[in-house]
DRENROTI-208557 format. One line per field, with one value per residue: residue in three letters; y, x, z of N, C-alpha, C in turn. Coordinates in nm, 3 decimals, decimal comma. Atoms other than C-alpha are relative to their C-alpha. Layout:
<pts>
rest [ALA;...]
n_v [Y;...]
n_u [X;...]
n_w [Z;...]
ca_v [Y;...]
ca_u [X;...]
ca_w [Z;...]
c_v [Y;...]
c_u [X;...]
c_w [Z;...]
</pts>
This chain:
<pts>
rest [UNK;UNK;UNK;UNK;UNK;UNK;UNK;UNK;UNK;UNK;UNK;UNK;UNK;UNK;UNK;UNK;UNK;UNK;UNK;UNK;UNK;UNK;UNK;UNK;UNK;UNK;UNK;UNK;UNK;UNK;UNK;UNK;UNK;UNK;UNK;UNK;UNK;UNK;UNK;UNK;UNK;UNK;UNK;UNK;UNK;UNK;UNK;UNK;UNK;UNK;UNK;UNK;UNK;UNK;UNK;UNK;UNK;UNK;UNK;UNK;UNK;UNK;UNK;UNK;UNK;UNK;UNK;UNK;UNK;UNK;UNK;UNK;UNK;UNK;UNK;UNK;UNK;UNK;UNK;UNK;UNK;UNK;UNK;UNK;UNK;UNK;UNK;UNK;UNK;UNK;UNK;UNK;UNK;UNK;UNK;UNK;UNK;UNK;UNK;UNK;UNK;UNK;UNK;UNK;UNK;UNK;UNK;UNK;UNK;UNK;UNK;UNK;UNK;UNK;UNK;UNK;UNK;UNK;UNK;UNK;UNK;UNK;UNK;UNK;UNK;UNK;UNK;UNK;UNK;UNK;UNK;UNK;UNK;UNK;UNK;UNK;UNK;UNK;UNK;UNK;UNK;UNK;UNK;UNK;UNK;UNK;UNK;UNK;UNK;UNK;UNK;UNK;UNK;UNK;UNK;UNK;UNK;UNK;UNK;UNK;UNK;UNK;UNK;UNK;UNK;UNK;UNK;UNK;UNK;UNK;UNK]
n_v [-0,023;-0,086;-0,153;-0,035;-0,147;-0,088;-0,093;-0,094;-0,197;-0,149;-0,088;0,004;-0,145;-0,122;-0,179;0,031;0,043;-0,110;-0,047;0,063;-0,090;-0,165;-0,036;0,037;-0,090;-0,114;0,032;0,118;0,086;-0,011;0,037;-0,057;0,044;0,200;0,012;-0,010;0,136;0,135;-0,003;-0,018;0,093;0,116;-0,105;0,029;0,110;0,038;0,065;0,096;0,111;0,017;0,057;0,120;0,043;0,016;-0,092;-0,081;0,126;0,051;0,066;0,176;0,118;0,041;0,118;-0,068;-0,111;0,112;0,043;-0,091;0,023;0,086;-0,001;-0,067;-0,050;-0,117;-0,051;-0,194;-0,094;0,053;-0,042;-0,007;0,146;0,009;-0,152;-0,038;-0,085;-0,137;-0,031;0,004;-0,094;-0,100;-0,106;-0,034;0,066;0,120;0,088;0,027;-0,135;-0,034;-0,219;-0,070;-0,178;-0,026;-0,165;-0,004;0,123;0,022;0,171;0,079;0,115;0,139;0,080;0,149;0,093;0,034;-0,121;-0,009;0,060;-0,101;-0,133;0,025;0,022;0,100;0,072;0,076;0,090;0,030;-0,115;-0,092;-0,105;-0,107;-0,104;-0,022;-0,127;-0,113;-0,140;-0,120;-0,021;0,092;-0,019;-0,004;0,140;0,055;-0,060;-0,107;-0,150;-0,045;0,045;-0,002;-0,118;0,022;-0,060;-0,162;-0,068;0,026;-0,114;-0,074;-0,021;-0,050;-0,146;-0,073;-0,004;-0,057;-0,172;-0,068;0,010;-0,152;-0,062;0,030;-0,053;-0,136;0,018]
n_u [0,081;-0,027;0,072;0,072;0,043;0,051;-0,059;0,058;-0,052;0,092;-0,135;0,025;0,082;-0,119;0,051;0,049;-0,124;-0,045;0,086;-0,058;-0,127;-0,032;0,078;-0,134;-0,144;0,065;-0,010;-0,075;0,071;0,132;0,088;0,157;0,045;0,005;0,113;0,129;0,017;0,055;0,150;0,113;-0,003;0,082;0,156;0,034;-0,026;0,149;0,084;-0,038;0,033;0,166;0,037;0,146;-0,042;-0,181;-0,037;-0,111;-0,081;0,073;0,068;-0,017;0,066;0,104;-0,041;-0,073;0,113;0,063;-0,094;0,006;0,102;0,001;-0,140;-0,039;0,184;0,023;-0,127;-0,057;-0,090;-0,122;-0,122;0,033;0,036;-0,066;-0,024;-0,157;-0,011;0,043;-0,033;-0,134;0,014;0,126;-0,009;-0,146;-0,073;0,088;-0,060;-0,095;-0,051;-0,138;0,060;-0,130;-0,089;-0,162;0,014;-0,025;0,045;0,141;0,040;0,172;0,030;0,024;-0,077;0,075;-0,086;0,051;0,079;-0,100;0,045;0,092;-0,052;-0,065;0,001;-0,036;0,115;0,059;0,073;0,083;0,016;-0,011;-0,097;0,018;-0,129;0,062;-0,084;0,001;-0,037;-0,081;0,104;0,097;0,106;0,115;0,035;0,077;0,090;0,093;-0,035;-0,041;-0,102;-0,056;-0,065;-0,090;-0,157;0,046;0,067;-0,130;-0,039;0,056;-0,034;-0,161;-0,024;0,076;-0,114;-0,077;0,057;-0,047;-0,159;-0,069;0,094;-0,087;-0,143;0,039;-0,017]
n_w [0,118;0,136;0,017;0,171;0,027;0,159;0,025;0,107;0,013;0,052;0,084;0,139;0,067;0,023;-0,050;-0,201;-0,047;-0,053;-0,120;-0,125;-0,033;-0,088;-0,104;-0,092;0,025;-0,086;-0,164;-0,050;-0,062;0,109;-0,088;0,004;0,159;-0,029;-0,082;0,051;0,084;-0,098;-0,004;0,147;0,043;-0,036;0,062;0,146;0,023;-0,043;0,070;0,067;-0,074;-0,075;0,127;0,003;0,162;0,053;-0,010;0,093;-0,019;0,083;-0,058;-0,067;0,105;-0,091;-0,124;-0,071;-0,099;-0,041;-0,092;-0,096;-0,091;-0,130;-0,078;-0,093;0,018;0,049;0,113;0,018;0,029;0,016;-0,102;-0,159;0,002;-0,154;-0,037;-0,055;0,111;0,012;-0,188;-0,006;0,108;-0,028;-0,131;-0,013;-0,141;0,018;0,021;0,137;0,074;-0,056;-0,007;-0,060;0,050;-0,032;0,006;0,140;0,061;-0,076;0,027;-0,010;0,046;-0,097;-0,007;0,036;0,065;0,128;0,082;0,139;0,132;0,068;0,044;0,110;0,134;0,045;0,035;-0,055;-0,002;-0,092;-0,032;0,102;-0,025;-0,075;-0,044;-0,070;-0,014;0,117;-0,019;0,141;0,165;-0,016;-0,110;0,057;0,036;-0,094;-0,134;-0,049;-0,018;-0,084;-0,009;0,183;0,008;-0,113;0,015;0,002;-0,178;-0,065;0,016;-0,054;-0,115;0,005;0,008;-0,066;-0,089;0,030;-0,015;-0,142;-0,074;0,041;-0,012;-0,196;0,019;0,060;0,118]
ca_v [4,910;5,081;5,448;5,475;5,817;6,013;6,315;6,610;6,907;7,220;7,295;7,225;7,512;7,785;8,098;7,922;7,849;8,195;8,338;8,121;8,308;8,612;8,568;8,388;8,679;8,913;8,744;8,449;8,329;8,235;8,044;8,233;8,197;7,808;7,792;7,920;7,698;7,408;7,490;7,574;7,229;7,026;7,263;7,176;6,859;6,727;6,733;6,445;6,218;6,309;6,198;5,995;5,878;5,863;6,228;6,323;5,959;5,711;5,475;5,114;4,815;4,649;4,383;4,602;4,793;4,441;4,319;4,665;4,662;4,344;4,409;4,676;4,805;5,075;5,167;5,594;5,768;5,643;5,620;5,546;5,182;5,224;5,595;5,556;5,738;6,017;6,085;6,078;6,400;6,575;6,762;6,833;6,657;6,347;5,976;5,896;6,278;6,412;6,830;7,000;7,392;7,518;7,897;7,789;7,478;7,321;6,900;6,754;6,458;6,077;5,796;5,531;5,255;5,188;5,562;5,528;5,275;5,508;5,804;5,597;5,601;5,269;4,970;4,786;4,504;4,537;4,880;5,130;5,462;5,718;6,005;6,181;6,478;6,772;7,054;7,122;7,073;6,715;6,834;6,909;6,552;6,472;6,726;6,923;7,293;7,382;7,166;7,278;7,627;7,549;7,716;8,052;8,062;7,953;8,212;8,480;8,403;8,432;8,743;8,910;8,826;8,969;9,281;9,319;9,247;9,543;9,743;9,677;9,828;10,127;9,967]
ca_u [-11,355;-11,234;-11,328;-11,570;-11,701;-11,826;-11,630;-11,734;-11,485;-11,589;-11,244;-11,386;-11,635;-11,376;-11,627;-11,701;-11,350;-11,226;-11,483;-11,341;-11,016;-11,075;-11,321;-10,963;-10,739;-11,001;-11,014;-10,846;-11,141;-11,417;-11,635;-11,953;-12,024;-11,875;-12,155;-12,419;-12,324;-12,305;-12,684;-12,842;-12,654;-12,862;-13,199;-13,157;-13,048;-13,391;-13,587;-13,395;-13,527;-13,913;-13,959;-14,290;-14,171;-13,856;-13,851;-13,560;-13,406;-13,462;-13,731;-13,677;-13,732;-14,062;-13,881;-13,673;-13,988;-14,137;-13,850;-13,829;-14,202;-14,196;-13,844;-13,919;-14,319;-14,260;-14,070;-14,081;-13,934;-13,595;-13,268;-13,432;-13,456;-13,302;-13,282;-12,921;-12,843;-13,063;-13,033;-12,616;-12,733;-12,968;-12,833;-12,423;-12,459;-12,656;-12,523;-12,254;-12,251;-11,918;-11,967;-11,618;-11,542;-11,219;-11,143;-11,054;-11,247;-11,626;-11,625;-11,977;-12,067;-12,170;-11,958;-12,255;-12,036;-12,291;-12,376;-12,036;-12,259;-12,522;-12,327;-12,134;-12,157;-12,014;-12,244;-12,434;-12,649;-12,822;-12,803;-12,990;-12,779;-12,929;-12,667;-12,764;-12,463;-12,569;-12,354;-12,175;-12,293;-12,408;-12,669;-12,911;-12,931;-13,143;-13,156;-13,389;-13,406;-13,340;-13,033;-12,933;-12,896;-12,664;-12,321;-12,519;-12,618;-12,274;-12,144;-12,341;-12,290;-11,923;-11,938;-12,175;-11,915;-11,620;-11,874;-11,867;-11,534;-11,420;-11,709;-11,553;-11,205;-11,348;-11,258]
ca_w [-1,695;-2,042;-2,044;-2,397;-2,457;-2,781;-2,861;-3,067;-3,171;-3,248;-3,439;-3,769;-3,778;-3,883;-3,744;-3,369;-3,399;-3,451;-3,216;-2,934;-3,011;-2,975;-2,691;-2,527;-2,652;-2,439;-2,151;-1,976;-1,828;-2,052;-1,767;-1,794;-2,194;-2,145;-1,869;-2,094;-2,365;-2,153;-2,068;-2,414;-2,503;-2,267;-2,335;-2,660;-2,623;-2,473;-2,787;-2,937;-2,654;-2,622;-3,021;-3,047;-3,424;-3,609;-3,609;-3,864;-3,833;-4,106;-3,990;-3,758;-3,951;-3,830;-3,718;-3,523;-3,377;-3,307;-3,099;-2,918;-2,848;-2,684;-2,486;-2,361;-2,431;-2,610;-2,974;-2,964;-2,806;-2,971;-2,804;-2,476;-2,350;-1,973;-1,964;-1,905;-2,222;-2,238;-1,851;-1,905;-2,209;-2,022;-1,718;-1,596;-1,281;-1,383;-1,410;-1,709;-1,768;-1,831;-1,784;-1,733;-1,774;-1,718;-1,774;-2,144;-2,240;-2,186;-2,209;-2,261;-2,327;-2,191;-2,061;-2,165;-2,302;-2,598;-2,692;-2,929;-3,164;-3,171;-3,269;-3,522;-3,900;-3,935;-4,061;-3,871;-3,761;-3,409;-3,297;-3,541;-3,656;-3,371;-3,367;-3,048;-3,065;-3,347;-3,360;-3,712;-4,060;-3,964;-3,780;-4,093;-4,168;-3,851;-3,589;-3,451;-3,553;-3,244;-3,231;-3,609;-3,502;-3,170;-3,338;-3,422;-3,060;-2,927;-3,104;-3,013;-2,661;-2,698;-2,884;-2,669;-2,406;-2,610;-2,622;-2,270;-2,183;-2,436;-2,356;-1,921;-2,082;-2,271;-2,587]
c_v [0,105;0,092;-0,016;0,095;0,010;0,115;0,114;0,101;0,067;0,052;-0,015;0,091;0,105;0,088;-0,031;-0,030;0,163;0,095;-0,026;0,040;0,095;-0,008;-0,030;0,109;0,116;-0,017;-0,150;-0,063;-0,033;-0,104;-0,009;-0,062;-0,178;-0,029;-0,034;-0,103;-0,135;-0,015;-0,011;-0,167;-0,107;0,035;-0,086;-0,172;-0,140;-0,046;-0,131;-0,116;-0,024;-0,008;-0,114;-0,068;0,042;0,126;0,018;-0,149;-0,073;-0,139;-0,160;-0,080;-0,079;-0,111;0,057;0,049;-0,160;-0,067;0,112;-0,010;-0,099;0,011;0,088;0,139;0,103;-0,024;0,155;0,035;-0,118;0,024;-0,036;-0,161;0,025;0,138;0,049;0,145;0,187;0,063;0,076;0,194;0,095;0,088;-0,069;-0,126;-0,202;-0,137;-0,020;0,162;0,028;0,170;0,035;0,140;0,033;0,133;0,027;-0,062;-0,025;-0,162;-0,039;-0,108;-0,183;-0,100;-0,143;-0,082;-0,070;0,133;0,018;-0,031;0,061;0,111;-0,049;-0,052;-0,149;-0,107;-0,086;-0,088;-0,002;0,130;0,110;0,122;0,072;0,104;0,050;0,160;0,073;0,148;0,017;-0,023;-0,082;0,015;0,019;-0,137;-0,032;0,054;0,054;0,167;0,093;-0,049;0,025;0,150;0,065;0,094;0,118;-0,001;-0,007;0,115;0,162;0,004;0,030;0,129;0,124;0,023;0,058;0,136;0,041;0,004;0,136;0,098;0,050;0,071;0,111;-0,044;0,027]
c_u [0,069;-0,035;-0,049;-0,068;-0,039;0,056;-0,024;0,114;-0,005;0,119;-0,010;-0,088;0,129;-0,082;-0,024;0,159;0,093;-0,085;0,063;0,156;0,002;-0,044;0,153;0,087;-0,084;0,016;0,054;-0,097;-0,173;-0,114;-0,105;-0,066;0,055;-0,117;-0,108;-0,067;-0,092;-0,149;-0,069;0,069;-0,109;-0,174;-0,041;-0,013;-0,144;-0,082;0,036;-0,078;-0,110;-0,033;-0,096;0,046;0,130;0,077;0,101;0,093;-0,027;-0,074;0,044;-0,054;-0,075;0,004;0,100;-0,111;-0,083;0,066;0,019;-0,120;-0,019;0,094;-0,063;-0,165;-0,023;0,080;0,010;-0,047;0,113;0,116;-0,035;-0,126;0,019;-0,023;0,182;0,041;-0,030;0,019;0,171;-0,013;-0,080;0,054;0,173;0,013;-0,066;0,110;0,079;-0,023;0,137;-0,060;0,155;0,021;0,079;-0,004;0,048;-0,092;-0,124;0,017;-0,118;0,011;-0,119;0,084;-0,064;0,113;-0,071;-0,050;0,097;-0,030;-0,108;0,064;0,073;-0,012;0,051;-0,160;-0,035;-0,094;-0,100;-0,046;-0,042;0,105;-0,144;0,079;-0,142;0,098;0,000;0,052;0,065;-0,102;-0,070;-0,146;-0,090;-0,042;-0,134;-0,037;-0,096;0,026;0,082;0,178;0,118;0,044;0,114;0,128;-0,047;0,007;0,054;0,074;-0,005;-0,043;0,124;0,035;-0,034;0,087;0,135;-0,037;0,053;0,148;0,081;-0,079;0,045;0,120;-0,023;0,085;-0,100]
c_w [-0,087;0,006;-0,164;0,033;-0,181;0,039;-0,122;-0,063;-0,056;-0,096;-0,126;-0,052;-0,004;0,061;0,139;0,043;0,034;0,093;0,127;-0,019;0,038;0,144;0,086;-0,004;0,100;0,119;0,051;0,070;-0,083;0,122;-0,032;-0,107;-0,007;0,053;-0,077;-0,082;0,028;0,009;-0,116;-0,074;0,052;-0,013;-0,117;-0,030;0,070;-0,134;-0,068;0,101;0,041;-0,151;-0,008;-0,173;0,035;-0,035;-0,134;-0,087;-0,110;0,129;0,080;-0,115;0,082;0,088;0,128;0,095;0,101;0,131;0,128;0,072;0,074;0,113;0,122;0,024;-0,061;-0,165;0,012;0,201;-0,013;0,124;0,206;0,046;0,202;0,029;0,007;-0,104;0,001;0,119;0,012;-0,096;0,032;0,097;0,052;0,102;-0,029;-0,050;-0,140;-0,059;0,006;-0,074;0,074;-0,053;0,071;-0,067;-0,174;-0,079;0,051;-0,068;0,004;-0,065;0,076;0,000;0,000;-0,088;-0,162;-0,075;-0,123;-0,108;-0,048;-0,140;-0,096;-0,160;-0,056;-0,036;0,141;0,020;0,093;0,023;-0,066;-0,007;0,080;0,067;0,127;0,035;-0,169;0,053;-0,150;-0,104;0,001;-0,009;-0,096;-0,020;0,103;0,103;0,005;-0,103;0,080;0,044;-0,137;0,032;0,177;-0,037;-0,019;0,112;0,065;-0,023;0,043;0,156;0,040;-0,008;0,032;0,141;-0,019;0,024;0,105;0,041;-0,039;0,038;0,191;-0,014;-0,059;-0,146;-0,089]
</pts>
């Protein structure tokens, strides 16, 4: 089977970007604040999947909701037909999660083979757009709040970690 994934990178915010430099030029092991991340991503990443409505989204078309409600007995919460999906987005260790930290880097994501048509801006016909990864500027379009202010709070775990680290050296 093909490896398909969704991929995010954070290297287009310029201030989470230089944050995650220095925090590297401090210390060689960034772990901990990866860790945290990691966590407040899947925290956060919850409300997208307990949405009784279209939440932020633009609305199903009734023939769309019609076909879902019979399929599968429900239309809201979006994004969630099998569970595979949201299950893969919810927790590190959980099926089609991919969760990797390394003393530099933090990988998140899912290795659902259809979460790519979600997450993709292209046109379409079957699959509504349901992005399900908000982290940069996107993210006003449709996330959450809570998911809209993810790079403040990334940040400020980083640099709370730079604190200490100089704060450990008598800097």
């Amino acid at each position: 089977m093909a490896e398909s994934f969704t991929s995010y990178s954070l290297e287009n915010d310029a201030a989470f970007k230089a944050t995650l430099k220095r925090a590297s030029e401090v210390s060689e092991d960034l772990r901990i604040p990866l860790g945290l991340i990691g966590a407040d991503f899947y925290k956060s990443q919850q409300a997208i999947f307990k949405l009784q409505g279209p939440g932020q989204y633009p609305d199903l078309s009734e023939k769309y909701k019609k076909q879902k409600q019979k399929k599968v007995g429900f239309v809201y919460p979006i994004l969630v037909r099998t569970g595979r999906l949201s299950n893969s987005l919810l927790g590190p260790n959980n099926r089609d999660s991919i969760y990797k930290v390394t003393k530099l880097s933090l990988t998140l994501g899912t290795q659902t083979e259809y979460g790519i048509y979600h997450q993709s801006d292209k046109p379409r016909s079957k699959i509504p757009l349901r992005k399900y990864l908000f982290i940069g500027p996107e993210a006003k379009k449709f996330a959450t709040s809570e998911q809209q202010g993810r790079l403040k709070r990334w940040t400020a775990i980083l640099n709370d970690h730079i604190a200490k680290k100089l704060k450990a050296v008598g800097a």
